[in-house]
C-alpha positions as CSV (number, residue, x, y, z in Angstrom):
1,X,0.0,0.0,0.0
2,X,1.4,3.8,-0.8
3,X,1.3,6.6,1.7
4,X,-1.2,8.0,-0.7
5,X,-3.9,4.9,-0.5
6,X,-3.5,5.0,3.5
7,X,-4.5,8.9,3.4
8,X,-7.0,8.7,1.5
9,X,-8.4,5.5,3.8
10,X,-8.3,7.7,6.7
11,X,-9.7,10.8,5.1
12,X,-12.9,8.9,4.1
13,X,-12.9,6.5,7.4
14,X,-13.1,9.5,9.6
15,X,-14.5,11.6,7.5
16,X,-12.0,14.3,7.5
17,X,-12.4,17.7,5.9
18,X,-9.6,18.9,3.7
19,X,-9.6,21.3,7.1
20,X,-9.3,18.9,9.3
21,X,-6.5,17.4,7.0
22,X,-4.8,20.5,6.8
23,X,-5.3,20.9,11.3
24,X,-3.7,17.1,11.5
25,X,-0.3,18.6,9.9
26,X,-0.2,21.9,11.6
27,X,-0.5,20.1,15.3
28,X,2.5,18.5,13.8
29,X,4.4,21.8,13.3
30,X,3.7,21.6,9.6
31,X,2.2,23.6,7.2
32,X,0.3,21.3,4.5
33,X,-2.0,23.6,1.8
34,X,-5.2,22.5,0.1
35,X,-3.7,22.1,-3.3
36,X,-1.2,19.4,-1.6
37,X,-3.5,17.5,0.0
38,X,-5.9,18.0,-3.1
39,X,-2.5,16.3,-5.1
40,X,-1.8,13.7,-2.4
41,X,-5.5,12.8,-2.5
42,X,-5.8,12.0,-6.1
43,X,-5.4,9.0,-8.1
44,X,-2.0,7.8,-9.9
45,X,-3.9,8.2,-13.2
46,X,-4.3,11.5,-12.7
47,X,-1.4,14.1,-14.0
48,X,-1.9,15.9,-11.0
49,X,-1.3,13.1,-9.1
50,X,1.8,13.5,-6.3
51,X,3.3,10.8,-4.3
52,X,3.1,11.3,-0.5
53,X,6.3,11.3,1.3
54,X,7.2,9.3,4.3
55,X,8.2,12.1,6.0
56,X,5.5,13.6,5.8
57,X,3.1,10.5,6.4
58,X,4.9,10.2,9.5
59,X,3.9,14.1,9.9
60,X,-0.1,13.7,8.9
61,X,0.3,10.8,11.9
62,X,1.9,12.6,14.5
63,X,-0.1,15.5,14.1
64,X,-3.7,12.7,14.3
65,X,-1.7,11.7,17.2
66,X,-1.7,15.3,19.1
67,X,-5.5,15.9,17.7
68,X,-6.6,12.6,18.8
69,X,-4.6,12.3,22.2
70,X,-3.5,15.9,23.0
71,X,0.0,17.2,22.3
72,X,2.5,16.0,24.6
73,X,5.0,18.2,27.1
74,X,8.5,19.0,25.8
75,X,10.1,17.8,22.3
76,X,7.3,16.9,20.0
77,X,8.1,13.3,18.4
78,X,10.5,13.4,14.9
79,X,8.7,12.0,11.8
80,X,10.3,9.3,10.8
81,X,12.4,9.3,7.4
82,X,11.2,5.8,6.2
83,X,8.0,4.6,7.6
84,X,7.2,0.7,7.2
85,X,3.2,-0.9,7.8
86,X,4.6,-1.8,11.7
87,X,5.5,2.3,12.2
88,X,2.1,3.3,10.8
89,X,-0.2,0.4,12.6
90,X,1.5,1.7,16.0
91,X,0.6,5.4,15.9
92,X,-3.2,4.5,14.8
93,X,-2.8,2.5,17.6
94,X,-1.7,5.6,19.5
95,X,-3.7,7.8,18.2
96,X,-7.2,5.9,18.7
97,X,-5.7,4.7,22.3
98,X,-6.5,0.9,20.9
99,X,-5.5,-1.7,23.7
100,X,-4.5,-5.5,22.0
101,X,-8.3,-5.9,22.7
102,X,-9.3,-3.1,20.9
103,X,-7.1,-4.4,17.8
104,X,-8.1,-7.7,17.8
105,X,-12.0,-6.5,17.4
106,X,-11.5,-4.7,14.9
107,X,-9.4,-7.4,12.9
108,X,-12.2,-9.5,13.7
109,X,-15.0,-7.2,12.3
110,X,-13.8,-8.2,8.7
111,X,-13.1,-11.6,9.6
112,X,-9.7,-11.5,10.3
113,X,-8.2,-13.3,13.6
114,X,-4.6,-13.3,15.3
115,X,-3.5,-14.1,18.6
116,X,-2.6,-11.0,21.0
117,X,1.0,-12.7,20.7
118,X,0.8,-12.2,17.3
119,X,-0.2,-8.8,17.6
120,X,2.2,-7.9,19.7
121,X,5.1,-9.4,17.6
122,X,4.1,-6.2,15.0
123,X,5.0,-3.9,17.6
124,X,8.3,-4.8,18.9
125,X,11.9,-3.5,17.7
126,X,12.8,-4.9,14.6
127,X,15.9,-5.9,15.8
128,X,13.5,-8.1,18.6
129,X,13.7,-11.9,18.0
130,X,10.3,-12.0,17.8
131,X,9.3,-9.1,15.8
132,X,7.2,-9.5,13.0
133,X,6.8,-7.4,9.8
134,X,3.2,-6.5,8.8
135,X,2.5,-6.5,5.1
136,X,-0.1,-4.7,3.3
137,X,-2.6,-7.3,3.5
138,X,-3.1,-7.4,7.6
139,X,-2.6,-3.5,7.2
140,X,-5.4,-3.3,4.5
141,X,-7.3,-5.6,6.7
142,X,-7.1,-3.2,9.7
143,X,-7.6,-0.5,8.1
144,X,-11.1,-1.7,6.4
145,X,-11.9,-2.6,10.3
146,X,-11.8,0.6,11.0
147,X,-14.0,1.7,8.6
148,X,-16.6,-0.8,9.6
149,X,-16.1,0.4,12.9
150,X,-16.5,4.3,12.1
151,X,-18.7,4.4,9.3
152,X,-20.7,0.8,9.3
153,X,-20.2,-1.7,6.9
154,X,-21.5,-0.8,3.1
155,X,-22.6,-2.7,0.5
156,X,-20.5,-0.3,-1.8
157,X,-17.1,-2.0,-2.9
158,X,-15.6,1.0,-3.8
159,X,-16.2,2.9,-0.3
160,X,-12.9,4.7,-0.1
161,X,-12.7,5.4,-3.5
162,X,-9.7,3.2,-3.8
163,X,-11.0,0.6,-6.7
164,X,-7.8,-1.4,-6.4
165,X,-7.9,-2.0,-2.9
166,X,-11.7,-2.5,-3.0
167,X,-10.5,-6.1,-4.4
168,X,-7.9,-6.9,-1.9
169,X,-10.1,-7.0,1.0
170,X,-12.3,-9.6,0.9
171,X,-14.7,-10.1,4.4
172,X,-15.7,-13.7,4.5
173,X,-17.4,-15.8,7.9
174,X,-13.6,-17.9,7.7
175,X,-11.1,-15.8,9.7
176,X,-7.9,-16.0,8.5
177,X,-4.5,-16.2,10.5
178,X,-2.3,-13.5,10.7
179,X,0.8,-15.3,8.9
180,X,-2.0,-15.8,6.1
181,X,-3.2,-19.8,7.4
182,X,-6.4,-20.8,9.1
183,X,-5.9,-21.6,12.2
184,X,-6.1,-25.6,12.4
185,X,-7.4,-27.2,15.9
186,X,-6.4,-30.9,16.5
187,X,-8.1,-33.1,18.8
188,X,-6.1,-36.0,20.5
189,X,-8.1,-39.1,20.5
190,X,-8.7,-40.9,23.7
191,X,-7.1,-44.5,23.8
């Protein structure tokens, strides 16, 4: 997924404004304009099109983060220079003050299930033994939870106006694992 897919994700999830956008980078000290998010917001196909940093991803976030949780005393955090899914899942997870509960529902809301061990694994250090990276798919995955969450599920594929992604995301009864098996259960017979 680009920078640009996950904006526009958000924008229609939570139903921000193009002011609201705009607020989310200012209470991250920085000074986004209309026109850019306008640019950032459209399609690839379209000349106008403009590819969304991930400086200043890691800027829209930080700044959702102080709107959503109130800024924080002192030294304001540093947008990261390279953002992976992991950095990006984390300060949604910040911003929207999700506990591994909170996560797990909303996995669950488009039939996606994962241990909390699992879950954590996405959070830890990189350099951790048992970190985990998250690829698009369990990222796509939360971030259509969310949607369901905030703005009830639709019959509409094309919700978000993202037609490729539309197809990626597929809600069936069958939860899948996180590492992209369903989870098998074995009974041992009695002798």
């Amino acid at each position: 997924m680009t920078n640009n897919d996950i904006l526009r994700r958000l924008r229609y999830t939570f139903d921000l404004s193009d002011s609201q956008m705009i607020a989310s980078f200012r209470a991250a000290d920085h000074q986004a304009t209309r026109a850019e998010i306008s640019d950032w917001l459209k399609k690839e196909e379209d000349p106008a099109y403009q590819k969304l940093k991930d400086v200043l991803m890691a800027t829209f976030l930080n700044g959702f983060i102080n709107q959503k949780r109130g800024k924080r005393e002192g030294e304001q955090a540093v947008p990261e220079k390279r953002l992976t899914n992991n950095i990006i899942f984390m300060k949604l997870k910040i911003a929207l003050n999700l506990k591994a509960e909170d996560v797990l529902a909303i996995m669950g809301l488009v039939g996606f299930s994962m241990s909390k061990h699992e879950l954590s694994a996405l959070f830890r250090k990189s350099s951790h033994k048992n970190y985990r990276e998250c690829n698009d798919q369990m990222l796509r995955h939360f971030l259509k939870g969310l949607q369901v969450k905030h703005r009830g599920e639709s019959d509409s594929a094309d919700d978000d106006g993202d037609d490729d992604d539309a197809k990626d995301v597929v809600i069936d009864k069958k939860p899948h694992s996180v590492w992209g098996q369903t989870k098998k259960h074995s009974k041992k017979k009695d002798k």
